[in-house]
C-alpha positions in Angstrom: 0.0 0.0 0.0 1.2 3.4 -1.1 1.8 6.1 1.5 -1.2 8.3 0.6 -3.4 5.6 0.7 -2.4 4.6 4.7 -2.7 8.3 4.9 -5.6 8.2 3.8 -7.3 5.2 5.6 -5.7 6.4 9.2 -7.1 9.8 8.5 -10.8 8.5 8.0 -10.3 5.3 10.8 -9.3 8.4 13.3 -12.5 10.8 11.8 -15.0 7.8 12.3 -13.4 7.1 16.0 -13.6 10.7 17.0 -17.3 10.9 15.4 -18.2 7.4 17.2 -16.4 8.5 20.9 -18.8 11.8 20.5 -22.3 10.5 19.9 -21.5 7.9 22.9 -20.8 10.6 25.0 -23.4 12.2 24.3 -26.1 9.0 25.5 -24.0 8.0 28.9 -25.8 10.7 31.3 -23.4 12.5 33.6 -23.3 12.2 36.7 -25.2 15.2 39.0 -22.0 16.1 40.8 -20.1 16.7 37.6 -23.4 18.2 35.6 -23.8 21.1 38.8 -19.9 21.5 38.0 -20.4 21.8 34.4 -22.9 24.4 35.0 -21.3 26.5 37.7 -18.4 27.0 35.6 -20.1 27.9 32.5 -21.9 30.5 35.1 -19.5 31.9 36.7 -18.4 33.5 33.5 -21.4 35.6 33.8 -20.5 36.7 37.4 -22.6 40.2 38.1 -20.9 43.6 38.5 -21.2 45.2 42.5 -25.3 46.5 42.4 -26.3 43.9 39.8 -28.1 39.9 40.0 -28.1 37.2 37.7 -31.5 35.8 37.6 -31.2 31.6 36.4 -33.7 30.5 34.7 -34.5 26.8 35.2 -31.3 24.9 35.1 -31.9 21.4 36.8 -29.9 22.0 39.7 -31.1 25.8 40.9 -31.1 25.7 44.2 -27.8 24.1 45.0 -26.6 25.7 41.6 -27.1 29.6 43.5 -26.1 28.2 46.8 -22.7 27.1 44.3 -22.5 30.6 43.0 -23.4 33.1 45.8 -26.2 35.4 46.8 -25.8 37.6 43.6 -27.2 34.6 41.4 -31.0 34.2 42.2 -33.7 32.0 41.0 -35.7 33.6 37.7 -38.7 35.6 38.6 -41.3 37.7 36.0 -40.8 41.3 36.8 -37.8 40.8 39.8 -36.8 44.4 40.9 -33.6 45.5 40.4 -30.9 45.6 37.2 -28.4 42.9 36.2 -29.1 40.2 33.8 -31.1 36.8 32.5 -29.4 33.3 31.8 -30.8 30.5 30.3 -29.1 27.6 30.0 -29.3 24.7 27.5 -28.7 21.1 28.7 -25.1 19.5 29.0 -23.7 17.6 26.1 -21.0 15.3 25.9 -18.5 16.6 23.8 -15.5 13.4 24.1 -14.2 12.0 27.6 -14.3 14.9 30.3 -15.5 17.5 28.3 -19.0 18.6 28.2 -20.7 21.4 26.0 -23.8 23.7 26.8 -25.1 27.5 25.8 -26.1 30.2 27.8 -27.9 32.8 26.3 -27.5 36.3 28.3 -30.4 39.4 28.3 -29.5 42.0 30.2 -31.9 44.2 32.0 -32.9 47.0 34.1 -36.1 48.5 35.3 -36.4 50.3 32.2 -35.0 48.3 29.6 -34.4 45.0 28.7 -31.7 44.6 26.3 -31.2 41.7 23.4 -30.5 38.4 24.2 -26.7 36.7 23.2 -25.6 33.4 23.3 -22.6 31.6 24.1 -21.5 27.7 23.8 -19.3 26.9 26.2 -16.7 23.8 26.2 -16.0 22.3 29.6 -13.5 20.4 30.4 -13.7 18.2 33.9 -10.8 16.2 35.5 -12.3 14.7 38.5 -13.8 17.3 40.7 -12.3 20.3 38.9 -13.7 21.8 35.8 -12.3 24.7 33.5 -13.8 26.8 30.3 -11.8 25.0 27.5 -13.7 27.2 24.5 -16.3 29.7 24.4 -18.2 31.8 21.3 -20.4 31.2 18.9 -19.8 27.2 18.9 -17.5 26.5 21.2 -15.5 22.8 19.3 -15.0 19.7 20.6 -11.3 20.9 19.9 -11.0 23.4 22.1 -11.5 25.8 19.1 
């Protein structure tokens, strides 16, 4: 076999793995330690300013997700007084071993304006009880890119 052709075959073998290693990952569920984790860290990204809240709205862990996060992250409530700004997040996806990927869209708003919502993916990566922002933007990659 010609050099271009092992190329070739490695190249696709490595393509199918990475393709097969993802959609696994994304049926085995994660555990709830690691998927409050996941979420805290993505969070955390959007700590508020001194004066302002983050209002969650329905993430499956909220209460022990704002205990995680502090007493300037608060459950989502219609009309809540004050100015700062609303997250929703997406369910956790598998993204390869350790890594998980989510978005969390962002409005801010005060009492007399709410501004337009933005969205972020986030790529988390978790090595035992620790987990890190590996990627963020548009679409954050399985990559890291």
């Amino acid at each position: 076999m010609s050099a271009r052709v092992v190329f070739a075959l490695s190249s696709l073998l490595a393509a199918i793995s990475a393709a097969t290693l993802t959609a696994q990952d994304a049926s085995v569920p994660i555990p709830p330690d690691v998927e409050l984790e996941v979420y805290a860290t993505a969070l955390e990204f959007y700590s508020p300013p001194r004066g302002q809240v983050r209002w969650i709205e329905s993430p499956v862990f909220r209460v022990e997700l704002i205990e995680r996060l502090g007493d300037r992250f608060r459950p989502w409530v219609e009309n809540a007084p004050g100015s700062g700004g609303r997250l929703r997040v997406s369910p956790i996806e598998g993204a390869g071993p350790g890594r998980y990927r989510l978005t969390v869209r962002y409005r801010h708003r005060t009492p007399y304006f709410e501004g337009p919502e933005s969205a972020q993916a986030f790529l988390v990566g978790c090595d035992g009880p620790r987990c890190r922002i590996l990627a963020r933007g548009p679409d954050a990659n399985a990559d890291g890119t």
